[in-house]
VEXLUMKOL-199088 format. One line per field, with one value per residue (C-alpha): x, y negated, z; residue in one letter. Coordinates in nm, 3 decimals. Layout:
REM VEXLUMKOL-199088
xx: c(X;...)
yy: c(Y;...)
zz: c(Z;...)
torgu: c(A;...)
END
This chain:
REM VEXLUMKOL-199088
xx: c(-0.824;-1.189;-1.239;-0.922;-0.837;-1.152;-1.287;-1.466;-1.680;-1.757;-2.009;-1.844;-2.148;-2.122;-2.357;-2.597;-2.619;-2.266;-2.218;-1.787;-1.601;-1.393;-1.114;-1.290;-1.349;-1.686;-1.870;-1.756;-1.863;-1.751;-1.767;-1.666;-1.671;-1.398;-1.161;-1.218;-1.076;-0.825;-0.618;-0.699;-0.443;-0.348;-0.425;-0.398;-0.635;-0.578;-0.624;-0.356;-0.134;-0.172;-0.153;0.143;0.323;0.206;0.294;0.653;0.739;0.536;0.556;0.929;0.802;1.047;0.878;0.907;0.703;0.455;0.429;0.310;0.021;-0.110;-0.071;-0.289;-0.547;-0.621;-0.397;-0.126;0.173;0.526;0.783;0.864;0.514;0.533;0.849;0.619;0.383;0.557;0.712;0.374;0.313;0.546;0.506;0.151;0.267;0.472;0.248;-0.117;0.177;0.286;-0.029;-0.142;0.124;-0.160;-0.273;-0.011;0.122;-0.194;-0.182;0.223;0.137;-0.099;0.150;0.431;0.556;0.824;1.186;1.376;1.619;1.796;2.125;2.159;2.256;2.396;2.593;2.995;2.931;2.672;2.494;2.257;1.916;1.828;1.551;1.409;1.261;0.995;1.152;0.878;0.632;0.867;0.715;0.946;0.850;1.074;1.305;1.499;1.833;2.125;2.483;2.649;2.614;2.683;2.483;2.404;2.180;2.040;1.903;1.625;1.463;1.527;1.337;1.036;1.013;0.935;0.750;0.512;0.521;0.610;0.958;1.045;1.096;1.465;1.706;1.893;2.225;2.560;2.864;2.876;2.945;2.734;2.445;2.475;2.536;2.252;2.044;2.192;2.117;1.731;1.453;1.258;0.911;0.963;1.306;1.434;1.633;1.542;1.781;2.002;2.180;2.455;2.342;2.540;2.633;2.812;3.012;3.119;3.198;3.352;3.604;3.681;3.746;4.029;4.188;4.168;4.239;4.580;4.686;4.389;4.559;4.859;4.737;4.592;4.862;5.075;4.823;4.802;5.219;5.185;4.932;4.789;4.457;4.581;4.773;4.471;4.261;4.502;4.541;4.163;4.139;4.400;4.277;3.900;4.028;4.216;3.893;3.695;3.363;3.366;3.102;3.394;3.084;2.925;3.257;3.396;3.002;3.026;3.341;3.254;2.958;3.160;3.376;3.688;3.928;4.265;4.229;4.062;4.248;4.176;3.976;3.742;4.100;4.140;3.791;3.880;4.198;4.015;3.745;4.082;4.185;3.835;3.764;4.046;3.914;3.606;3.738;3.502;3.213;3.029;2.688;2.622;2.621;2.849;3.138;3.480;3.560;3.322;3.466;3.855;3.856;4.220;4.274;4.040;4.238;4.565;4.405;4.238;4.638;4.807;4.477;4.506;4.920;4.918;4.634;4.834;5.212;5.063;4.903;5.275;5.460;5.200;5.310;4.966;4.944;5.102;5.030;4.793;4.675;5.039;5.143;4.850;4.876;5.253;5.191;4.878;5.122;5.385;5.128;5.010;5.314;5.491;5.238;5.185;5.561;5.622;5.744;5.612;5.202;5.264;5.427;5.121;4.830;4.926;4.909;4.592;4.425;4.579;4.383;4.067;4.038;4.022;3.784;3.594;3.565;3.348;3.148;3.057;2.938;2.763;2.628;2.676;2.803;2.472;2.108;2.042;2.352;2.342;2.312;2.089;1.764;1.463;1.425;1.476;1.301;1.193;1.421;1.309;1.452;1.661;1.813;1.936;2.045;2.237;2.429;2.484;2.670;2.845;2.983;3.096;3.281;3.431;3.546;3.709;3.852;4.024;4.186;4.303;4.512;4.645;4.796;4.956;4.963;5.243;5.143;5.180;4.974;4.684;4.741;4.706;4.364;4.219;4.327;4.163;3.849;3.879;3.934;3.602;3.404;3.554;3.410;3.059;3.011;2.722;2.558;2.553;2.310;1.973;1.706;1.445;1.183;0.894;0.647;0.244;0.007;-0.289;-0.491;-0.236;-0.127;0.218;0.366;0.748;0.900;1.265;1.480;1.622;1.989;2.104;2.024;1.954;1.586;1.677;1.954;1.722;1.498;1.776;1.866;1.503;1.492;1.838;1.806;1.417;1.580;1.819;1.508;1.254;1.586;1.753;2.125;2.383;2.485;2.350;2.462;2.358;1.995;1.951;2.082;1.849;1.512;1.336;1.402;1.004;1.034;1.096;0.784;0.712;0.831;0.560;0.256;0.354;0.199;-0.180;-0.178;0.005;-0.310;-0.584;-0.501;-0.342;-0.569;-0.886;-0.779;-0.679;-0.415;-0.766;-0.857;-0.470;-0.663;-0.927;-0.657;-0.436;-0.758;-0.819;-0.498;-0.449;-0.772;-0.700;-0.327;-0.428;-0.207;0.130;0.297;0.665;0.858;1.041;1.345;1.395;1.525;1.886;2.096;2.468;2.774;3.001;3.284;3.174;2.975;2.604;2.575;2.330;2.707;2.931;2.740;2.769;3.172;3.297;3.095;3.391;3.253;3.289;3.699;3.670;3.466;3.661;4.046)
yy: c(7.462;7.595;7.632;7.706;7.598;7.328;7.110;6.781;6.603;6.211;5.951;5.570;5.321;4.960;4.689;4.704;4.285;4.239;4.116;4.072;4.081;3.775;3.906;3.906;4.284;4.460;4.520;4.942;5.184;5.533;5.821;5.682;6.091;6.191;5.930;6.049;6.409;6.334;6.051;5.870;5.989;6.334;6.662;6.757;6.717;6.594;6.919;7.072;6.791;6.818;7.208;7.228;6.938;7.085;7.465;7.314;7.066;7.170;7.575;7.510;7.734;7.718;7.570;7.921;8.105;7.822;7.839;8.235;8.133;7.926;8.086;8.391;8.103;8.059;7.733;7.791;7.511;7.476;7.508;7.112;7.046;7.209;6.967;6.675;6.714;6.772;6.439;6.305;6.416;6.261;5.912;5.918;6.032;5.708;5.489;5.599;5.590;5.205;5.127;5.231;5.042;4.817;5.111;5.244;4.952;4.918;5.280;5.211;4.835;4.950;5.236;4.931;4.887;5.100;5.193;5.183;5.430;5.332;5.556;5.723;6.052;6.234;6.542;6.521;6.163;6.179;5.857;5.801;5.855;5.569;5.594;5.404;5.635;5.533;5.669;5.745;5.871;6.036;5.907;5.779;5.435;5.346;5.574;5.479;5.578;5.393;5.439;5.321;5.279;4.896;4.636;4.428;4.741;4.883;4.531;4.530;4.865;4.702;4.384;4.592;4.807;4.465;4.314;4.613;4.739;4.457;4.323;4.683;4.670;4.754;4.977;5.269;5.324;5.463;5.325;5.189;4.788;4.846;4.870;4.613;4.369;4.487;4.380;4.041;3.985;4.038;3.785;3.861;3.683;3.530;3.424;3.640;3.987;4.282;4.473;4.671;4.978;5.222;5.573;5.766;6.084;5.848;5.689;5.932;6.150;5.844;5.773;6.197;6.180;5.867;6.056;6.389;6.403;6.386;6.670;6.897;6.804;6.897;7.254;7.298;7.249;7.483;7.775;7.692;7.749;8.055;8.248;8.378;8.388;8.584;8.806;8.924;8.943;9.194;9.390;9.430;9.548;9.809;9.879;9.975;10.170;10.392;10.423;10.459;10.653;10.562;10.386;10.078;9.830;10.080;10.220;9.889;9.799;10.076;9.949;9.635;9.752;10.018;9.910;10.023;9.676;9.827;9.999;10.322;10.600;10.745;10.637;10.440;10.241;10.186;10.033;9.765;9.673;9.600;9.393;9.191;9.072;8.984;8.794;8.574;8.526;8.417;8.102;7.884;8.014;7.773;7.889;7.530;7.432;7.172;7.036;6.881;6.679;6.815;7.166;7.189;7.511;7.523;7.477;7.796;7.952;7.945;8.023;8.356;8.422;8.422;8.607;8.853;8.855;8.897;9.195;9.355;9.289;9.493;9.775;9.823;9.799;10.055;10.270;10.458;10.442;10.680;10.749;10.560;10.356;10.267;10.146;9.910;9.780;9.693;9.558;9.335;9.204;9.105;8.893;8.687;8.683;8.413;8.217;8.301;8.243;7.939;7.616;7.415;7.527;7.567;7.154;7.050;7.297;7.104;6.722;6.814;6.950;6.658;6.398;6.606;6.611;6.193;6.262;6.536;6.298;6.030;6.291;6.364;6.011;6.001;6.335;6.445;6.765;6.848;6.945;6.499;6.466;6.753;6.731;7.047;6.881;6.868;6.619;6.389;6.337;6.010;5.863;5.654;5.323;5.579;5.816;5.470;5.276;5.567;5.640;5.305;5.233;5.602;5.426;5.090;5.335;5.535;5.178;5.066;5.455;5.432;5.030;5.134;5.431;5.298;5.086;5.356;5.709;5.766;6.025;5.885;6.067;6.054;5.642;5.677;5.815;5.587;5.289;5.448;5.437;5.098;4.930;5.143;4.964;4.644;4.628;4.873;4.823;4.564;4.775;5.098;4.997;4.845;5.113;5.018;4.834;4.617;4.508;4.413;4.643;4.507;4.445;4.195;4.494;4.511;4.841;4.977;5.237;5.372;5.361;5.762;5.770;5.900;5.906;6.272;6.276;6.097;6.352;6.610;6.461;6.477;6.862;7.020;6.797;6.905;7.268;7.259;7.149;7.427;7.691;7.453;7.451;7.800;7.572;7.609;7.236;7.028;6.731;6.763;6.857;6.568;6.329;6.447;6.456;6.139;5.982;5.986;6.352;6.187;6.124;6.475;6.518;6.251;6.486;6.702;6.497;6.482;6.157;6.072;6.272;6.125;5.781;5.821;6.129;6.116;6.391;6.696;6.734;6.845;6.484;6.401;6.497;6.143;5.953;5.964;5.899;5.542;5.472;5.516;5.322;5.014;4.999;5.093;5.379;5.237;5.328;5.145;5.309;5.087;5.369;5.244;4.924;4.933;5.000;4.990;5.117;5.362;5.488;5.879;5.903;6.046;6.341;6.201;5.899;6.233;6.384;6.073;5.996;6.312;6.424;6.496;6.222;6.007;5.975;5.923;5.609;5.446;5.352)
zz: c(-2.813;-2.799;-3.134;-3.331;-3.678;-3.770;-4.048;-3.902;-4.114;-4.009;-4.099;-4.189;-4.113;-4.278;-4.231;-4.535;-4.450;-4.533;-4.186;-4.098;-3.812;-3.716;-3.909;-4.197;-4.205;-4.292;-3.954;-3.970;-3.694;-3.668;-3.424;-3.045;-2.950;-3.214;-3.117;-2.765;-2.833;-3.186;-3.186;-3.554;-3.827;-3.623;-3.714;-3.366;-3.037;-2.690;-2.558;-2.759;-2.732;-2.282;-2.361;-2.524;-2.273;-1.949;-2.057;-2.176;-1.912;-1.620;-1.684;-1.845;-2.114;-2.447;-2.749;-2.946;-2.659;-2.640;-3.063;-2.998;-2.752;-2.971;-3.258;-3.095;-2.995;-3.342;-3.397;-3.700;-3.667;-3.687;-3.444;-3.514;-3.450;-3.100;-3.029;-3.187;-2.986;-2.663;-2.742;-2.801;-2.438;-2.274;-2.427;-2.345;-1.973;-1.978;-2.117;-1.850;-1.529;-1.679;-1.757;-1.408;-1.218;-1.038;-0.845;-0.771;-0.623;-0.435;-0.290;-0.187;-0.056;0.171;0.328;0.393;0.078;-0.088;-0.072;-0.426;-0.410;-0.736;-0.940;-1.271;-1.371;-1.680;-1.780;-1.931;-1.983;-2.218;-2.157;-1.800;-1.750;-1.485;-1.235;-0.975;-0.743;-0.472;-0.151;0.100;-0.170;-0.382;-0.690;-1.007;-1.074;-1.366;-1.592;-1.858;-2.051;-2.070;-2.214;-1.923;-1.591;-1.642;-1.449;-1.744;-1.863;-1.570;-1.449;-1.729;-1.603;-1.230;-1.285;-1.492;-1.154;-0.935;-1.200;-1.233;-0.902;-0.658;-0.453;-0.247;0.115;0.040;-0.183;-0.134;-0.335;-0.395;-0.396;-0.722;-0.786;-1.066;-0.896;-0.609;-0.911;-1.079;-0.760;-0.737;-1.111;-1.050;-0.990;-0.686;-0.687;-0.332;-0.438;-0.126;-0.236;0.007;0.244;0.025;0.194;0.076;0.103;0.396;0.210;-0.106;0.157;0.340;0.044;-0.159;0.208;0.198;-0.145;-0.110;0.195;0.100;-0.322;-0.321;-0.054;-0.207;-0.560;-0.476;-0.348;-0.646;-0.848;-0.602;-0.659;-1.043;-1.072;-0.872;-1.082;-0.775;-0.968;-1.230;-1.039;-0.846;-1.100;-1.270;-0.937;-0.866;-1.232;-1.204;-0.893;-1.033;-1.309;-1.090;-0.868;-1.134;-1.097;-0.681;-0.501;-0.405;-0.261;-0.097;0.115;0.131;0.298;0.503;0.653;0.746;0.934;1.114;1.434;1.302;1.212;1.055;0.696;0.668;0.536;0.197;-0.081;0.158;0.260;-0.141;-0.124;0.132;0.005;-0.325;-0.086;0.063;-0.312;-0.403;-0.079;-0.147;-0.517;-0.361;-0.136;-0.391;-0.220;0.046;0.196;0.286;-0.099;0.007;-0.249;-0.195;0.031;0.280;0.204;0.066;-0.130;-0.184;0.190;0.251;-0.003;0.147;0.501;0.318;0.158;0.513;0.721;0.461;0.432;0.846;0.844;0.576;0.728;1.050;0.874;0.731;1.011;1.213;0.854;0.885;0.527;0.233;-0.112;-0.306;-0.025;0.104;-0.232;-0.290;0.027;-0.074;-0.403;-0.257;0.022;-0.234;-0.428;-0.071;0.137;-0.099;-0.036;0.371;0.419;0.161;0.327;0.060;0.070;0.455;0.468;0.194;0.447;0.738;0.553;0.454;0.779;0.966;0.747;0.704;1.132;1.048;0.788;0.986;1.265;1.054;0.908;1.311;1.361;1.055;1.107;0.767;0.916;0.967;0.781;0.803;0.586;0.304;-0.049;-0.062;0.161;-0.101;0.188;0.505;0.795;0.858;1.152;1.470;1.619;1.972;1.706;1.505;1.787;1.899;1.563;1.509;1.858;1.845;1.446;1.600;1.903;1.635;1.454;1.793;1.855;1.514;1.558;1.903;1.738;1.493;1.695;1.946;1.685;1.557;1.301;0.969;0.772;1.027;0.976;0.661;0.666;0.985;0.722;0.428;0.647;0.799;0.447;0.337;0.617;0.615;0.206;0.295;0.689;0.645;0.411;0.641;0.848;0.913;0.841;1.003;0.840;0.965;0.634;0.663;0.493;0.241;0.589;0.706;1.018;1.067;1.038;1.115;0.880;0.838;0.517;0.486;0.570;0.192;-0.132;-0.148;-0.228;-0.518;-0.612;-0.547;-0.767;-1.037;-1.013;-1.108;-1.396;-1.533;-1.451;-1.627;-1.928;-1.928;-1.951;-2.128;-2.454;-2.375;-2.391;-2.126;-2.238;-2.024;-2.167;-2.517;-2.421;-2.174;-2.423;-2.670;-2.354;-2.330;-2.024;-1.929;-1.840;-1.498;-1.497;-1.493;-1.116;-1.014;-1.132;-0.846;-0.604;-0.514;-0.421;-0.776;-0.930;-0.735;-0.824;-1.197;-1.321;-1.100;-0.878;-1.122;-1.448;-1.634;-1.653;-1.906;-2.185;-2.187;-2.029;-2.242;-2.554;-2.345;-2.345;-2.722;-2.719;-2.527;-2.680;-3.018;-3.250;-3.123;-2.807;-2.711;-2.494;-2.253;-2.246;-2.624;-2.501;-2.492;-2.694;-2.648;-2.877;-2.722;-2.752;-2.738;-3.086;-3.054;-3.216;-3.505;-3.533;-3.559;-3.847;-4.020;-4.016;-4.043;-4.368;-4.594;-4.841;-4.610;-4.605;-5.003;-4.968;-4.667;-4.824)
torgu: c(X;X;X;X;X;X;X;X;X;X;X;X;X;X;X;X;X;X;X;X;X;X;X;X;X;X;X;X;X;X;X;X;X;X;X;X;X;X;X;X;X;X;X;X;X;X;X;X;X;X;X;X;X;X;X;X;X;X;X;X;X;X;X;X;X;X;X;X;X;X;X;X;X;X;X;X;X;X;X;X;X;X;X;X;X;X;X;X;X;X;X;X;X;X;X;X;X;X;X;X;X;X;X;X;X;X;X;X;X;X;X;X;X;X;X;X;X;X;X;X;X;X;X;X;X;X;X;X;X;X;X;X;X;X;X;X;X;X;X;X;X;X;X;X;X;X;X;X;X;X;X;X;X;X;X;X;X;X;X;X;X;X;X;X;X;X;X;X;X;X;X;X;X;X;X;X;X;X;X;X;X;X;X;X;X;X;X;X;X;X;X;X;X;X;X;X;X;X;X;X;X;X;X;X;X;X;X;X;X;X;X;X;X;X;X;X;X;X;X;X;X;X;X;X;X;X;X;X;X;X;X;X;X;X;X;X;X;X;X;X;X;X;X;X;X;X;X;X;X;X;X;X;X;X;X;X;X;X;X;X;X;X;X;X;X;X;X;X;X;X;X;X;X;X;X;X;X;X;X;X;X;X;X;X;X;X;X;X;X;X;X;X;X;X;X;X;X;X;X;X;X;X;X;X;X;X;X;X;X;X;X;X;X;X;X;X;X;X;X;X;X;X;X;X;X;X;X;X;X;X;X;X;X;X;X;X;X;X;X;X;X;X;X;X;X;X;X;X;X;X;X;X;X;X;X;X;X;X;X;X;X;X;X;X;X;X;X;X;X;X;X;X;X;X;X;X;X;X;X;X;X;X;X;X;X;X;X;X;X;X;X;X;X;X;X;X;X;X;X;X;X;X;X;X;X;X;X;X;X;X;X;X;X;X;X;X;X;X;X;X;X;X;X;X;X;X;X;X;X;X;X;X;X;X;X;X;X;X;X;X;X;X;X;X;X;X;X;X;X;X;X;X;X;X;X;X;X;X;X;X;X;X;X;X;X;X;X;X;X;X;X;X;X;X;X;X;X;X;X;X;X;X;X;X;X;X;X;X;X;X;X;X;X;X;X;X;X;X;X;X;X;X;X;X;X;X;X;X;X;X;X;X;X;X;X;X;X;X;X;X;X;X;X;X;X;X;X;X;X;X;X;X;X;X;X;X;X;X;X;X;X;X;X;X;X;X;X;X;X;X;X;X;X;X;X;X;X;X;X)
END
């Protein structure tokens, strides 16, 4: 990088004795400082290599726009060779955090220990990338890909985690039997297997799911035969064309600041009408970036259809309206009120909203109504031993609340949901609890800690990686880049911590660059990546498989 395009020129020095090495091999010395900055066989530095991996996977610059910097640095290469290197970068980022797995557990041993908070994650099925992510310092300990989320594979990445980094204090993990039999398969040094707990949010979303999927379902498929979609979508267009050359937003802003509630007159009237269809389009829309079932979008649909049907119905009977206005009003009211006044979306509204009060009750005691419970914390809080206590007994209440009605209720769909929940914690209830943690440090002092109630910094931890790949490639496929990322641009997440830095890198990312020259020098040229491992058939071909059986020569050669 400081010089640009160079020739280097290096002496060989042989023992003019003859003398050999045990191997046999003349006694050879060569330059110790080359090595230090150019791996041996490469035409490439260090420097260029930790350039070109920090600009693409820290910076999320593409590999074309990282190509143009260097090429006006002086330092002519290939497009592949950017991607080379890059890949280059990240096995050497796997390799110095492996290698370094003695400090590391140090550093987390003397805080208490660590949490693993343990799940996969992939994109339309295309294989997993598995991580086991250290909970209270937020650091990726082991990733890995796998094919499936089967036990038999993630249990090799689980039992490298312990054996590099030490037993954890406890795990953290969905709902998935994969995982809890992954656990059970792995040898613990002290022959004891930690606390394991099921995260809070996966429960609660995996019990909303099981009550609420059918009724929600069944909306859907309501809305879907009524082309209410379509139908709007052809009103606000005809609608727009007609007001064509109008400020709509800005009238239709103006009105909702005003004070006035019925429809304006005019072509400030036409404005808000258009505003009505397109807030019932937008029903999807949750400012809490919560997802079904802790939102039911179809249910907020229908509610928009008959607010919207009513507001319109009295604006027609006051008959303020003529012209222009008074017909769209009309023909915007005959799309909604089939829907407003339809027994059947009215009988499949109120089966829902009677099981999601059951379901919104649990989310209460679990508090996943609130900031401790939602998906879009980078975060939680760490939680003390009253707020615990109190959750826990306000749970085991809610248990007794919901036996006790079932007994007397005589609402059968509201039954239905209080057992849906009851067989959920007669399988999960010893797992929901028990977050508090009591470990020694390295001085032998005992120290208390709390397990986080969810999984979510580890989901969190998921979404920058997939939406960096989406700008480091320039694809809208998610699937087909992660499949094709090695899974140690986890990895990449820890470097964001100083305390990661200070005991990998010696304080600062400048210092990658002769890491990563001692590593290649303790380990010699080869590098294996433990995410190389497994390897699993499946029945979704890889894309390299695809190319393969479906060459049109192919069919000629199989009879």
């Amino acid at each position: 990088m400081a010089f640009g395009q160079v020739e280097v020129s290096e002496q060989h020095r042989w023992c003019p004795g003859g003398c050999r090495e045990a191997g046999g091999q003349l006694v050879h010395h060569r330059s110790g400082l080359l090595a230090l900055q150019v791996k041996p066989g490469c035409n490439f530095g260090y420097d260029v290599e930790c350039y070109v991996g920090r600009k693409m996977y820290i910076e999320n610059m593409q590999a074309a726009e990282v190509h143009d910097e260097l090429k006006g640095r002086g330092l002519q290469m290939s497009i592949s060779e950017v991607y080379n290197l890059a890949d280059k970068f990240l096995n050497h980022l796997e390799g110095v955090h492996l290698e370094s797995a003695g400090q590391l557990r140090a550093a987390m041993m003397n805080g208490g220990g660590y949490v693993a908070h343990i799940d996969a994650t992939c994109d339309k099925g295309r294989g997993c990338t598995f991580v086991v992510l250290s909970g209270w310092d937020g650091w990726a300990l082991i990733s890995g890909r796998v094919e499936t989320e089967h036990y038999e594979l993630i249990q090799p990445f689980l039992q490298q985690a312990i054996d590099l980094f030490g037993a954890p204090v406890g795990f953290m993990r969905d709902m998935g039997g994969s995982m809890r039999k992954a656990i059970e398969n792995t040898a613990f040094p002290s022959g004891l297997r930690p606390p394991e707990l099921v995260c809070h949010y996966h429960f609660g979303k995996d019990v909303g799911k099981d009550i609420l999927n059918h009724g929600h379902e069944k909306l859907r498929c309501l809305f879907r035969e009524s082309k209410l979609k379509q139908k709007l979508q052809n009103y606000i267009k005809s609608l727009s064309e007609l007001m064509k050359g109008l400020p709509l937003q800005r009238m239709a802003a103006k009105w909702v600041a005003g004070d006035e509630t019925g429809i304006p007159a005019g072509d400030e009237g036409m404005a808000v009408i258009r505003s009505f269809a397109q807030r019932v389009l937008d029903y999807g829309h949750d400012e809490s970036l919560k997802k079904f079932p802790f939102t039911r979008p179809y249910l907020e649909l229908y509610d928009r259809c008959c607010g919207i049907s009513a507001m319109l119905t009295k604006e027609a009977e006051l008959g303020r309206h003529s012209g222009q206005t008074g017909k769209y009003i009309i023909r915007l009211q005959n799309i909604l009120l089939p829907i407003a006044e339809s027994k059947v979306f009215k009988c499949a509204a109120d089966i829902l909203r009677e099981k999601a009060i059951v379901f919104d009750r649990l989310r209460a005691v679990l508090r996943l109504d609130s900031e401790d419970g939602c998906i879009s914390k980078v975060c939680e809080a760490e939680l003390n031993a009253a707020v615990l206590t109190s959750m826990e007994r306000g749970f085991n209440e809610f248990i007794e609340e919901l036996n006790n009605e079932l007994k007397f209720s005589s609402k059968v769909f509201t039954n239905k949901a209080i057992k849906i929940i009851l067989d959920h914690i007669e399988v999960h209830g010893d797992y929901l609890w028990g977050h508090k943690i009591t470990t020694p440090t390295f001085c032998g002092e005992p120290i208390t800690r709390f397990i986080f109630r969810t999984n979510n910094i580890l989901e969190c931890f998921f979404r920058p990686v997939k939406r960096n790949i989406r700008r480091r490639t320039g694809c809208g496929d998610v699937g087909y880049s992660l499949e094709h990322t090695k899974a140690s641009v986890c990895y990449i997440g820890n470097l964001l911590s100083q305390k990661y830095l200070d005991i990998v890198y010696d304080g600062s990312l400048d210092n990658m660059e002769s890491k990563f020259a001692l590593y290649d020098a303790s380990r010699g040229t080869a590098h294996e990546a433990f995410s190389g491992v497994i390897k699993v058939s499946r029945s979704s071909l890889s894309s390299a498989d695809k190319k393969v059986v479906r060459d049109s020569r192919y069919a000629k050669k199989v009879v």
